[in-house]
Structures are given as structure tokens and as C-alpha cells.
C-alpha positions in Angstrom: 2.8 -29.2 13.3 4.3 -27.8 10.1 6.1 -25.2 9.3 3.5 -22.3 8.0 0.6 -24.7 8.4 -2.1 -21.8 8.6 -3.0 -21.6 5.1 -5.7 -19.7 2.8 -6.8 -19.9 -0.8 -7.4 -16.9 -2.7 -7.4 -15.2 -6.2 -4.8 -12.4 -7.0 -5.8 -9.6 -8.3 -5.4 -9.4 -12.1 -3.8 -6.0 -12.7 -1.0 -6.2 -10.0 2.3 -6.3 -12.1 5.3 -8.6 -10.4 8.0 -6.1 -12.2 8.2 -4.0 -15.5 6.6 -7.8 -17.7 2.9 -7.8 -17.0 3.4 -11.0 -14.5 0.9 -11.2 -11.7 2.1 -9.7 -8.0 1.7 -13.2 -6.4 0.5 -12.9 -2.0 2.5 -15.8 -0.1 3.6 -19.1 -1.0 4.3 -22.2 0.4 6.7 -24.2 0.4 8.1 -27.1 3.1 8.7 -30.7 3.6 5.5 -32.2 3.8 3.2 -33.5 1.1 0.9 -30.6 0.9 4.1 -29.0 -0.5 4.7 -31.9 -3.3 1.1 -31.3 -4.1 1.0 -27.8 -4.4 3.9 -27.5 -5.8 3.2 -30.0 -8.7 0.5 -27.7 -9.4 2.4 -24.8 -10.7 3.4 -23.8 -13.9 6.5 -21.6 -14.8 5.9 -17.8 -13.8 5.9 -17.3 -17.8 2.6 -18.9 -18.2 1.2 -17.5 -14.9 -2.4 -16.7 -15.4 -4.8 -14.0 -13.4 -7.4 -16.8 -12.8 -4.8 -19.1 -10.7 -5.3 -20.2 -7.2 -2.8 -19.3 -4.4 -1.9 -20.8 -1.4 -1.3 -18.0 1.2 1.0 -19.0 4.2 0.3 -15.9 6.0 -2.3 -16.7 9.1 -4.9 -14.3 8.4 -8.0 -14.6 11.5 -10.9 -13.9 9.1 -12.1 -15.7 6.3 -11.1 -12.9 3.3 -11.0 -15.0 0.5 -11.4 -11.2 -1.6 -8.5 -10.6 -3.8 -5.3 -9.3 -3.4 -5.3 -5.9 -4.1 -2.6 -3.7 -5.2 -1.9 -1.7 -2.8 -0.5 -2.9 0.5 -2.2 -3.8 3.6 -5.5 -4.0 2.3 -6.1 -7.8 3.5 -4.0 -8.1 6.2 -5.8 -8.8 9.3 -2.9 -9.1 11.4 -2.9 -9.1 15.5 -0.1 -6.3 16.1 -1.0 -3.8 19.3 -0.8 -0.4 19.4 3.3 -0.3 21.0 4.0 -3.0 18.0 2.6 -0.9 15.1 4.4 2.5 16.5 7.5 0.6 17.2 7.2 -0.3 13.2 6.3 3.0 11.9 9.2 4.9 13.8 11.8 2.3 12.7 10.4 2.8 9.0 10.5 6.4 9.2 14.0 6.5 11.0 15.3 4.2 8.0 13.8 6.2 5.3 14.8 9.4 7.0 18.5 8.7 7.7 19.2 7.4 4.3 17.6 10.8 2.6 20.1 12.5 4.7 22.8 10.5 3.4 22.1 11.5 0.0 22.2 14.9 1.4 25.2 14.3 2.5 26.6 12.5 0.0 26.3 15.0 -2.8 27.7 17.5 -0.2 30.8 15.9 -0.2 30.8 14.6 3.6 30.8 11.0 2.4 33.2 9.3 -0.1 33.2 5.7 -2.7 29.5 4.2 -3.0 26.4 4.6 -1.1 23.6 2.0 -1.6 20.6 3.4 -0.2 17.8 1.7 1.5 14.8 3.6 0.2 11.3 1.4 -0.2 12.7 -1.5 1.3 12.2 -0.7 5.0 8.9 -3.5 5.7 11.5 -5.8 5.3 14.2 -4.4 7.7 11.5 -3.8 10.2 9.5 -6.5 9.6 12.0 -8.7 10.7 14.6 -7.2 13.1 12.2 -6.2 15.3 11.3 -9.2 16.1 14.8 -10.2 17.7 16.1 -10.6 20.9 20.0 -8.2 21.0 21.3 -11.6 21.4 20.0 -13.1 17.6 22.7 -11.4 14.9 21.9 -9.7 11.4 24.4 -10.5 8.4 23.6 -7.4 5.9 25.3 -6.6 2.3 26.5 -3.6 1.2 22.6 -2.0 1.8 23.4 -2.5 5.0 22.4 1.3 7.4 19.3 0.6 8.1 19.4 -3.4 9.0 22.3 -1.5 11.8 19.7 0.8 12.4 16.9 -1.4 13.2 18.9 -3.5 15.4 19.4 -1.2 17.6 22.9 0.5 16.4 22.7 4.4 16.7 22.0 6.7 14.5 24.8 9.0 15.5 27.6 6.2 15.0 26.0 4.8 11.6 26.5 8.0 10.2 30.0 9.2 11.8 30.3 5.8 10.2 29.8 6.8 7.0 31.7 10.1 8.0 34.7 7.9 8.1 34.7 9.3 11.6 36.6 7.4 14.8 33.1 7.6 16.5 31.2 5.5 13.7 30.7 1.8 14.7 33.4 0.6 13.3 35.8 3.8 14.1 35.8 5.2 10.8 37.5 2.1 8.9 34.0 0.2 7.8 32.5 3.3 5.5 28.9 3.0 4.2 29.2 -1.1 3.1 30.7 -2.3 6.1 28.8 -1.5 9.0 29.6 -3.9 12.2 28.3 -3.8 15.9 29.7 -6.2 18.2 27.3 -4.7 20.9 24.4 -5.3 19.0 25.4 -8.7 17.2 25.4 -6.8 13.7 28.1 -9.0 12.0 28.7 -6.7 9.2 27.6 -5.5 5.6 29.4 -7.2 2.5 30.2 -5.1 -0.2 30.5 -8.5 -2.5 27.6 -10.3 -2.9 27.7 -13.3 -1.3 29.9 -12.8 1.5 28.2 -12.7 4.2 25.9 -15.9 3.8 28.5 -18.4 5.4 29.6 -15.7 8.1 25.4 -16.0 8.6 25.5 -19.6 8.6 28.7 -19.8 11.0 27.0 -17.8 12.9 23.9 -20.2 13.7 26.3 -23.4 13.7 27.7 -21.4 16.6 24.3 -21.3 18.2 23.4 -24.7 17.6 27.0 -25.9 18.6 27.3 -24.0 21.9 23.6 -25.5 22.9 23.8 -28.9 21.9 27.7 -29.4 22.7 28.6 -27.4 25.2 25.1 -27.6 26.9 24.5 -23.7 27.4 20.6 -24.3 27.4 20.0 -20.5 27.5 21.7 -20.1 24.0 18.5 -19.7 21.1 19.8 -17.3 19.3 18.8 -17.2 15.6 20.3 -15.5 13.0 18.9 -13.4 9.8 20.6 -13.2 6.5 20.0 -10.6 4.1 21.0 -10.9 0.6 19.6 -9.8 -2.8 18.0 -11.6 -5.8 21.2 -11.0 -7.7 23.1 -13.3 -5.1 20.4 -15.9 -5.4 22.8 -17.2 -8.8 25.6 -17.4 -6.5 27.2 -20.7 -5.6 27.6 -19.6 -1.4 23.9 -19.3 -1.5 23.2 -23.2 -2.5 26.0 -24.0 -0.5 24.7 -22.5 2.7 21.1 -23.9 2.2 22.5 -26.9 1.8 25.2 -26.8 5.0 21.8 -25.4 6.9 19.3 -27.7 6.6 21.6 -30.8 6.9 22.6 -29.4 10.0 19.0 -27.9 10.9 20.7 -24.4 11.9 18.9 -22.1 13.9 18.7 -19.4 10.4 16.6 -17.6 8.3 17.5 -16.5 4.4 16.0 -13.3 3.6 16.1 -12.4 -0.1 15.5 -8.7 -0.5 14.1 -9.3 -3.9 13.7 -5.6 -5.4 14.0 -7.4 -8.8 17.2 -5.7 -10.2 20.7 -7.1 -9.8 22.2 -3.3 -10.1 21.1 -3.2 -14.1 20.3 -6.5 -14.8 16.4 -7.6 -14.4 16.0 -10.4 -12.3 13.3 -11.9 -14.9 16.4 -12.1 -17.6 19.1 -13.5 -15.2 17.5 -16.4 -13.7 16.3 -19.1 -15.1 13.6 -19.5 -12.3 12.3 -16.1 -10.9 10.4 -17.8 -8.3 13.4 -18.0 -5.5 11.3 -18.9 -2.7 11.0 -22.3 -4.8 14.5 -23.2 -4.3 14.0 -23.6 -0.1 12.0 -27.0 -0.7 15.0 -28.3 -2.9 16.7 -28.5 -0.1 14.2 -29.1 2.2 13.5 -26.1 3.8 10.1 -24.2 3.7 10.3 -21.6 0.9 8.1 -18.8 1.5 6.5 -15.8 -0.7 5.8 -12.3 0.8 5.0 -8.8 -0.1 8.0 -7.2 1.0 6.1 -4.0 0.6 3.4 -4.6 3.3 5.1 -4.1 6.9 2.4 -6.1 8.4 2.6 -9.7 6.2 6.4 -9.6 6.3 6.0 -9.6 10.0 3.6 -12.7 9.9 6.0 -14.2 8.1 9.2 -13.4 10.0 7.6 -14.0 13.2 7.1 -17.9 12.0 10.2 -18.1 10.5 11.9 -16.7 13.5 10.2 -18.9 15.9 11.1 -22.2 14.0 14.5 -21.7 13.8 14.7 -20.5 17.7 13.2 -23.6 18.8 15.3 -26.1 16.4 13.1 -27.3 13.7 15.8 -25.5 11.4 16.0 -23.4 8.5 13.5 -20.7 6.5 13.8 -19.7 2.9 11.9 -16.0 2.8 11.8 -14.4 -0.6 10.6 -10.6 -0.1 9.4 -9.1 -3.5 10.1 -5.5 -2.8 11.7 -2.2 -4.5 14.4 0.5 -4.1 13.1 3.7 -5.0 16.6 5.3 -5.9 19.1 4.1 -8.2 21.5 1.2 -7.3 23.8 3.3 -5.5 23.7 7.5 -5.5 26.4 7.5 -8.2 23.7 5.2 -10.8 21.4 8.0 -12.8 19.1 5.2 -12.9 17.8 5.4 -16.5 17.2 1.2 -16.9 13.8 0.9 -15.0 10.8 1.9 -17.0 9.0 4.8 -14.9 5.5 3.1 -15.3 7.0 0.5 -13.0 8.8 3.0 -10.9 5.7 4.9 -9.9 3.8 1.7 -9.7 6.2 0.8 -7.0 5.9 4.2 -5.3 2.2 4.0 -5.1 2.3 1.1 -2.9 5.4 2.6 -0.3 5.1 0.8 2.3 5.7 3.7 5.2 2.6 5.1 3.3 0.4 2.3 3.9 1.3 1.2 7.1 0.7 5.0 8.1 -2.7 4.9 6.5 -3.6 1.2 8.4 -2.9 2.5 11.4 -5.2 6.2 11.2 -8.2 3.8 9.4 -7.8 0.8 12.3 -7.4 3.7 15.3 -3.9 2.4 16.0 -2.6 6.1 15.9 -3.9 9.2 15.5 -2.1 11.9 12.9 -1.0 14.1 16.2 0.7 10.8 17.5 2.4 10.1 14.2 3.8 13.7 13.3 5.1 13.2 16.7 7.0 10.7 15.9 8.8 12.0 12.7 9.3 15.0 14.8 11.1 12.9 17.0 13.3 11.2 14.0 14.1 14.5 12.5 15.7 15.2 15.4 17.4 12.1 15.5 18.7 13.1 12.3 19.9 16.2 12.6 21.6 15.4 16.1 23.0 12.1 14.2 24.7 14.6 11.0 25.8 17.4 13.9 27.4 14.4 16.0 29.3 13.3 13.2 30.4 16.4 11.8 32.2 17.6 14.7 34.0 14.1 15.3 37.5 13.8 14.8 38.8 11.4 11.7 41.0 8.3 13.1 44.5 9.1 14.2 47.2 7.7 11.8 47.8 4.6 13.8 44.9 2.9 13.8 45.5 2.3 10.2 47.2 -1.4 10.5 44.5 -2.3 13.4 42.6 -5.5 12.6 44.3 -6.0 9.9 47.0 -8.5 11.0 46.4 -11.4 13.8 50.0 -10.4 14.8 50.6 -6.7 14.2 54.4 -6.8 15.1 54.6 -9.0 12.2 54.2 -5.8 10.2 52.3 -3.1 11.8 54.8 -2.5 14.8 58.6 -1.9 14.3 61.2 -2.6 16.8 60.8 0.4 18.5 57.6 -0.4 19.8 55.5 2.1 17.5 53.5 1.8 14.7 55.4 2.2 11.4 52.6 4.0 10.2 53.3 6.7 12.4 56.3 7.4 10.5 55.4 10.4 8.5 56.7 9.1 5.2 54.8 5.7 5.5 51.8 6.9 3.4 54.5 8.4 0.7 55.9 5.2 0.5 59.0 6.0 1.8 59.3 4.4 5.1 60.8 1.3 5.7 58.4 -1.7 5.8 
């Protein structure tokens, strides 16, 4: 069976806007190997010339037939199987992302963090969507937005912030800061402050997989492995590479483009010459898939699929996530570039907001249960900031740790200690 082979046909709805050019706010779309894809894909026209009457092809599998358009606000036609423990498990992870990152502006502007801060705010349906789905042994590549993909993997709050404390008790012992967050514990294998970086550590990553199953015959190892990367990395040459070096090798490996449609201050619509990035999966013959990365509930549909192929070898997944930051590009950008009418068009379709008001409307949860839980994450919170505050910074010899394979090549003198211990090494007056 394909890839994505539950399909629907539907109209979008006219006055959904894609970004701040009045282009439609397309639901899924499909893309894989077989001929349905040549087909439907002949069938499309450039996203300039994209009209409100067009037919979609949805790859979400929906269980009623709602061929009613796709409204703008999120959730509306998703019919999606998801029990009560699933839906709670999703809200608290959204809330604990949103959450910890307006503390870290808090924080930020009260001088207890230092260099940039990219903050995760809008974007959590995709974190969650996605990582929750994985088993602790299935790793997560991140970029330099990378707290709350570490938080929804499991990684503590308390250590993702002493983190970005620059405290030894962060996950990375102080020397990671906010765009370099790593958990060998819980297979987070780091955030990449250049774009681009961490696709081929991804894709190692699932060659590893795939090697130690099919070569070294460990038939317990399934592991798949997420990469996160923005639209603004979608021009980069590791991201055709890796597509490439994936599907020839069918690696166990999902793309995730966190498309919130600004490369810092550059539109996405004026730096590609095809918007639709989803499109570029069938290229190399991958499925390419389109998903509102503002609905919780569809980007689960769609990661669960994804996730599944790749864990039982049929390869590679191309998943292009149209979503939006609601801050600036980091917390030292005024943000002045994006019009406001698309700001607050954005805002009005939060996706913590929605998937709060799905589950009240669809007796998942009741408002007692849900202020419960953002009791619960305030908590969290404040415990996480106290935790960090009272850590101590890393002692002066850890400075030259993991940085050389062979530290007495430079990091130990003769004596045995670390020159760095010597008081005038950071004066630049020690002997090296």
C-alpha cells in the first residue's frame, strides 16, 4: 500500500491567506512515487496562479466524509482518532513549550541569559505533533529553535533552562547555551545554530539505524529519526544532498520543514523560486507532504504516517509544516518586517487555543482538568528558573572538554593539569 494512500478531495476556503500575499492556506498535499502522484501533480499550477475554486488532494485520513471547506481556523475538520491520555498529553507539552519559552524572554531581558535566543512561540503543533509520537530510542536533530524539540522529548525543564543559564547542571553543562541543546539520554543530537547543520548529522543518524539492522543484524534496532529545519534552509545545498543520500539508501528519516514563512527578514515567497517545498520530496522520490502546522491534531495524522514508514523501512518522508512564530526572529529582532494584519491573522488561529477549545467542545477535557494542568506547568516553570538560579557556573577546567579528541595535545600540560587552570590562561598570558 502507498505511502499516505487515504486520501480526500475538498475545496479550500477562499479567504484563508498562506502569508502576508493573498495566496490561499492550502490543507495537505500529496506527493509520492506512484502515478496518482504524476497525475496530481501535473495538475497543478504555480502557487502564483493559485485560484480559490481549485481542488485539493488531502493526505490526512479523515473517518467521515467532510468534503465542507477548510476553514480558517484550526481544527475545525479534523476528525482525528486521538483518546483522552493522547490529547492531554498534547495540550501539556504545548503549554509547557509555550510557557518555558515566555519565561525565557523573562529571563532574557533580565539579564540571566546571554548572545541570541530564538524562541519557539506558535510553533508548538509541530514539536508536539511529532515527538510525541517517538519511542526514547528514535533521535531529534533541532536548529538553533531548538528548547522545546529538547523539551518534548523528554529532556527537563530544569536542565534546558540551567542550560540556557550557562549553568554546569544544563544538559550540556553550561557549554551548549540556548542554540545548542544536546541529550545523550534522550537521543536529542543537538540544535545547530547554522542552518543546515544538522541535516547530515540527521541523516547519519538513520544510516546508523539502518546499518546496525541490516549489517550487524540487531533486529530490535527501528529507530527513526526527525529532522527539523526551517524554510530558509530549504535553499541550502545539505538539504538536496540529504534527500538525495536518503532515499537512495531508503533511511529510516523524516524531514520536517518548520515553514513559519520568514528566513529571519526575508519572506519565503521572495527567496524561493518554488514556495511549495513539500514538492521537492517527489523529486527525489520521496512522498512530499502538506500540513497545517498550526492544527496539533493533522500534524499528528501526518507524523504518525510518516513515522511509521520510515520505522518499518519503506524509507524516507518529506513534511512541509506551514506554521508561524509569534515573536520576532530571535528576542534581540524588534520585529518591524511582518505586516500586523498577517501577525494577528496568525494569532487568531494559535494552535494551543484551538486544541484547547477541541477538546472542551468534543468532552475530551473539562476547563477544571485543563487549568489543572497549566497549574501544574507553572510550577514546572518556576521550579525549572529557581533550579537554575541557584546552580553553580562550570569550574574553569571544563573549558578545553570536548573540544580536542586528545586533550594532552593541548588542553593538559606536563604536569598533569589543565592549562586552563592556570590563572593567566584567560589573560592570555599563560603558556600554550
Amino acid at each position: 500500500m502507498a505511502a499516505f494512500s487515504a486520501v480526500k478531495i475538498f475545496q479550500p476556503n477562499p479567504t484563508a491567506v498562506r502569508s502576508s500575499d493573498n495566496h490561499n492556506n492550502k490543507p495537505f498535499l500529496l506527493g509520492s512515487s506512484s502515478s496518482f502522484l504524476q497525475r496530481s501533480l501535473k495538475s497543478r499550477s504555480p502557487i502564483s496562479s493559485i485560484s480559490p475554486s481549485r481542488t485539493f488532494i488531502s493526505a490526512v485520513s479523515i473517518q467521515e466524509d467532510n468534503k465542507k471547506s477548510l476553514s480558517s481556523s484550526p481544527l475545525n475538520s479534523s476528525s482525528m482518532m486521538i483518546t483522552k491520555e493522547e490529547a492531554l498529553e498534547l495540550y501539556e507539552d504545548m503549554v509547557l513549550g509555550r510557557s518555558f519559552e515566555d519565561m525565557c524572554a523573562q529571563m532574557y531581558y533580565r539579564g540571566k541569559m546571554f548572545g541570541f535566543v530564538h524562541l519557539y512561540n506558535g510553533q508548538e503543533a509541530v514539536s508536539s505533533g511529532f515527538i510525541k509520537l517517538l519511542k526514547r530510542e528514535d533521535s531529534v536533530v533541532s536548529t538553533y529553535r531548538d528548547h522545546v524539540h529538547a523539551l518534548s522529548k523528554g529532556v527537563p525543564a530544569r536542565s534546558v533552562m540551567a542550560e540556557l543559564f550557562g549553568k554546569a547542571t544544563g544538559c550540556c553543562r553550561g557549554q551548549g547555551g540556548s542554540m545548542h541543546m544536546f541529550s545523550k539520554e534522550h537521543n536529542v543530537l543537538g540544535g545547530f545554530a547554522f542552518i543546515g547543520e544538522g541535516i547530515p548529522i540527521a541523516t547519519g543518524a538513520a544510516f546508523t539505524s539502518k546499518y546496525r539492522r541490516e549489517v550487524l543484524k540487531e533486529q530490535d534496532v527501528d529507530h527513526v529519526t526527525l529532522a527539523f529545519f526551517g524554510d530558509g534552509t530549504c535553499n541550502n545545498g545539505q538539504f538536496f544532498e540529504c534527500l538525495n543520500m536518503a532515499a537512495l539508501w531508503k533511511l529510516p528519516i523524516v524531514f520536517v520543514v518548520e515553514n513559519n514563512l520568514w528566513a529571519i527578514g526575508m519572506s519565503h515567497l521572495r527567496a524561493t523560486s518554488d514556495p511549495e517545498i513539500y514538492k521537492k520530496g517527489p523529486a527525489f522520490k520521496m512522498p512530499g507532504v502538506h500540513v497545517d502546522g498550526m492544527d496539533v491534531l493533522k500534524v499528528r495524522e501526518v507524523a504518525k504516517e510518516a513515522v511509521e514508514r520510515a520505522r518499518r523501512g519503506d524509507g524516507p518522508t518529506l513534511v512541509e509544516c506551514e506554521t508561524y512564530r509569534f515573536r520576532g526572529h530571535s528576542l534581540a529582532d524588534p520585529d518591524e518586517l511582518r505586516k500586523p494584519e498577517e501577525k494577528e491573522h496568525y494569532a487568531a488561529r494559535d494552535p494551543i487555543v484551538s486544541l484547547k477549545k477541541y477538546l472542551i467542545e468534543n468532552n475530551l477535557a473539562s476547563e477544571s482538568e485543563l487549568k489543572a494542568i497549566e497549574k501544574k506547568i507553572d510550577e514546572i516553570i518556576e521550579e525549572a528558573v529557581e533550579f537554575a538560579d541557584a546552580s553553580p557556573h562550570p569550574p574553569r577546567s571544563q573549558l578545553l572538554e570536548n573540544v580536542f579528541a586528545d586533550p594532552k595535545g593541548f588542553g593538559i600540560g606536563p604536569d598533569g593539569r589543565y592549562r586552563c587552570e592556570d590563572p593567566g590562561f584567560t589573560q592570555g598570558t599563560a603558556q600554550v
